[in-house]
N, C-alpha and C positions, 0 to 999 in steps of 0.2 A: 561179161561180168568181171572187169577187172578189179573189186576191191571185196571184202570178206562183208559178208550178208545176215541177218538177223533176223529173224521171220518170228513171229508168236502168233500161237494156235489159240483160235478162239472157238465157244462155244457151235459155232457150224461147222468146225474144223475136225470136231471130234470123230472118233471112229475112221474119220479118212486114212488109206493107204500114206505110209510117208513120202514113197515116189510120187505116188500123186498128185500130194500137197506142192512136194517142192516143184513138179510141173507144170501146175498150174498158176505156180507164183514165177516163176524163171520161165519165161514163153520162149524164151532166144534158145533152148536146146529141150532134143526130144527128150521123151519119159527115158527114153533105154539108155542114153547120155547119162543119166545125172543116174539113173539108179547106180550106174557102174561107178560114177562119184562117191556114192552113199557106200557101197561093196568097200569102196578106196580106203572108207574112215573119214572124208573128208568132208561129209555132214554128219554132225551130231546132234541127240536130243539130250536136253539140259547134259549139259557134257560127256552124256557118253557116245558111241558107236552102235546104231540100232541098222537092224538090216531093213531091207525095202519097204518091206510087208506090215513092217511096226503102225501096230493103230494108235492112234495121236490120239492125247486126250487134249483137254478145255488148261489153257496155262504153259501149255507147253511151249521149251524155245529150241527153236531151231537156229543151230548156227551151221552155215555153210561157207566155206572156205574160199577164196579168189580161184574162178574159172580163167584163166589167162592165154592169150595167144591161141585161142581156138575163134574168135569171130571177127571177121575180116574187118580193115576199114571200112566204114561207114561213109561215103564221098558223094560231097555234091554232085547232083545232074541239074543240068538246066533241061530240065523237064516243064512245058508249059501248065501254068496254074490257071482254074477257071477264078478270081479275086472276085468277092462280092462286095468285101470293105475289107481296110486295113488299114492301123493308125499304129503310133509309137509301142501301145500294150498286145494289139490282139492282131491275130489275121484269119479271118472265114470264107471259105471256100467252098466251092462245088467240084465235089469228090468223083469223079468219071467211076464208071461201071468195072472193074474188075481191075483195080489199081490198090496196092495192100497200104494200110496206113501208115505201117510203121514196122521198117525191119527186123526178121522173125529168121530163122529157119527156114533156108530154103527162097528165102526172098528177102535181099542183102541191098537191092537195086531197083531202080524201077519204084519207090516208093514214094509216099507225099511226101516222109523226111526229107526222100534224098532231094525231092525239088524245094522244101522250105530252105534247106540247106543252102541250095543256091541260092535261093531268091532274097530270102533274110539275113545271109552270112551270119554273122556271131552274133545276131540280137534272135535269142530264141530260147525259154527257159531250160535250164537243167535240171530242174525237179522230178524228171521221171527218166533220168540216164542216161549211159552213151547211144542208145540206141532207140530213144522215143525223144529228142529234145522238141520242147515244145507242146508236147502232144495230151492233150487235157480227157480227151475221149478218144473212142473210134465207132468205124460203123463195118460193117462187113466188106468186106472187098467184093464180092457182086452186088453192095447196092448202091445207087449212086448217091448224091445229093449232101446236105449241108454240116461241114464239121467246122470249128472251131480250134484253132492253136493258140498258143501264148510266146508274145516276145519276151517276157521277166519272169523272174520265178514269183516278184509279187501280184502279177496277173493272173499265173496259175494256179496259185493257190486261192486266192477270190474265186478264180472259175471253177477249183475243185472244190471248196464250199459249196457253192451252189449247188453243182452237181448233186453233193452228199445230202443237203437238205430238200433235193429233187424240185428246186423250187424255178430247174429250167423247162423251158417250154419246146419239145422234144414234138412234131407231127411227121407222121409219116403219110403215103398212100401206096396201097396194096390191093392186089388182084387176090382173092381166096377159092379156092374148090369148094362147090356147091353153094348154093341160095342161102343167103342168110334173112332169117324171116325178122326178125325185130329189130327197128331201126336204129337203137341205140345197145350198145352192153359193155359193163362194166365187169371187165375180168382178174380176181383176185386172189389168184394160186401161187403158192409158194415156187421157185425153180433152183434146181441143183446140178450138179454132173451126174450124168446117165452113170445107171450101176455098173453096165458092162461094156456099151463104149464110149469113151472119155472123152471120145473127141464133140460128144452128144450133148444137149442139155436135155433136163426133160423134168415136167411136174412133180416133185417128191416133198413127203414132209421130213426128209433125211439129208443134212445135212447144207440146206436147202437155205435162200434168204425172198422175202417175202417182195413180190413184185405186181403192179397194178397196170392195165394197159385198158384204156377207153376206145370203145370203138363205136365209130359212126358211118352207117351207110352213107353209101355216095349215090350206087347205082345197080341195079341185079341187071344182070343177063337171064341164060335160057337156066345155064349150071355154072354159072361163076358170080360174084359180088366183086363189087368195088368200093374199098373203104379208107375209110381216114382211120388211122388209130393213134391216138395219143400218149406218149411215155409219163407213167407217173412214175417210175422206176426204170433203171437201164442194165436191166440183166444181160447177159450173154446170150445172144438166139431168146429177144427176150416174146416179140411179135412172132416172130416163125414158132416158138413152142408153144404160147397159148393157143394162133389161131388153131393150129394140129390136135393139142388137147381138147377143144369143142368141136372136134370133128371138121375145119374148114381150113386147110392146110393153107400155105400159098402156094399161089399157080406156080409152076416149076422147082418148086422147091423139094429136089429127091432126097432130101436129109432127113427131113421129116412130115415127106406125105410119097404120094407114088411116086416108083421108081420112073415110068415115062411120062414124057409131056409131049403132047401133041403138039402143041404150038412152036416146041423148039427154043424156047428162050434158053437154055444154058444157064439157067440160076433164079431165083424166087425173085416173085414180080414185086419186088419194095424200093419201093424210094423215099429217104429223108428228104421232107418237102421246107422245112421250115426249122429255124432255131431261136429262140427269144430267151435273154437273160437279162440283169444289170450289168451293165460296163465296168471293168474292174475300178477304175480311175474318177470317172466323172459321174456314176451312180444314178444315170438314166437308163430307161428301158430300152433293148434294142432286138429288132428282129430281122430276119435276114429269110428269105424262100429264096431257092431255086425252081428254075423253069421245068416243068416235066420232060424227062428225058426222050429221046424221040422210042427208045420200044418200049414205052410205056403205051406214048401213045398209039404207036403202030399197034399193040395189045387191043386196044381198048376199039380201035378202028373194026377192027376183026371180031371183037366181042359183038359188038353192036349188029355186026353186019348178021 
């Protein structure tokens, strides 16, 4: 974050710790970073010096000061991209299982930037900074399957429209714990940052924004489902926390269901199957699936058997 930053607290913001806040807006450096920033004077609320712990009310401005010369270059890899389509505005992609979307802390390398980087050289929007160019959404780093970047910034902002008025068409499939008995369900619980670990999300009406996920059987096992679920909203751990809140966790998911998994998979059984928006430019409908990844179906091989 090489330039000075301005953040406003809104009504879900309230009550929030200020280290908090400003963590969960600046992902590129840990809480313990930037608290010691905040210690420094070199975040303030509406012009003064507040310590960590400061509960933020509804209106309030944060300003925080140029982080400079602490996150490395950013460098092209020619790292292989799976291209589904790609024209002069947008490029979509199928995202491999355990590849981070966009350099964070801790993972500076080895990203999709780092390979749009190479692959698009300097046609890749700026609107979300030095270190997400391009980047309109994300999806977890163990799951695989379908994201969307932008070459313009007038791209990105059409595709961050939509996004905002959730009017993209977002499917997943997912393995869950336990039988799920009714074929359809429509789940409508608010989601916020866990109270006590942050790095958590979880159902709260505290400080929380209001999120919808559809879900449609596929297939029951003995003790597992297979389902399609659909984003009406794109919270953070937004599928992994409802199915967990209805008691139906995803399979390997130790964040938020049991700590073991028999099966071994190394991360919840999700994959983004599919993306349908308007096209920034030429305003037709356009949809893009990925093929299911192969431990999906080795999973599902195994379920059946």
């Amino acid at each position: 974050m090489d330039t000075d930053l301005i953040l406003n607290a809104e009504d879900v913001d309230a009550d929030s710790r200020l280290d908090v806040f400003v963590s969960e807006n600046i992902s590129e450096f840990t809480r313990s970073f930037l608290k010691k920033h905040i210690e420094s004077g070199c975040i303030k609320v509406n012009g003064k010096i507040q310590k960590a712990g400061y509960k933020l009310k509804s209106g309030d401005i944060i300003y925080i000061e140029a982080i400079k010369n602490i996150i490395p270059d950013i460098l092209e890899e020619d790292i292989p991209l799976d291209i589904l389509y790609e024209d002069i505005d947008i490029i979509v992609i199928n995202k491999p299982k355990g590849m981070v979307v966009h350099p964070a802390a801790g993972h500076y390398t080895g990203t999709v930037v780092n390979a749009l980087m190479c692959h698009c050289k300097n046609e890749l929007s700026g609107i979300n900074g030095y270190l997400r160019p391009g980047i309109v959404h994300r999806i977890d780093m163990d799951t695989s399957g379908v994201i969307i970047a932008a070459k313009n910034d007038k791209a990105h902002k059409n595709l961050a429209e939509q996004f905002a008025l959730h009017s993209i068409n977002r499917v997943y499939e997912a393995v869950t714990i336990n039988v799920i008995k009714d074929d359809n369900l429509d789940i409508d619980k608010p989601i916020g940052r866990h109270s006590v670990d942050r790095k958590k999300m979880c159902v709260t009406d505290k400080n929380s924004r209001n999120a919808v996920t559809h879900i449609k059987v596929i297939e029951r096992f003995n003790a597992n489902t297979f389902i399609e679920a659909r984003l009406e909203t794109g919270r953070t751990h937004q599928i992994r926390v409802h199915m967990a809140h209805i008691g139906h966790p995803l399979l390997g998911d130790i964040v938020y269901g049991p700590a073991k998994d028999k099966y071994k998979l190394n991360s919840q059984a999700l994959f983004a199957k599919s993306l349908g928006f308007i096209h920034p430019s030429s305003g037709d409908y356009m949809e893009f699936e990925a093929p299911r990844p192969e431990y999906m179906e080795s999973l599902l091989k195994k379920l059946r058997r």
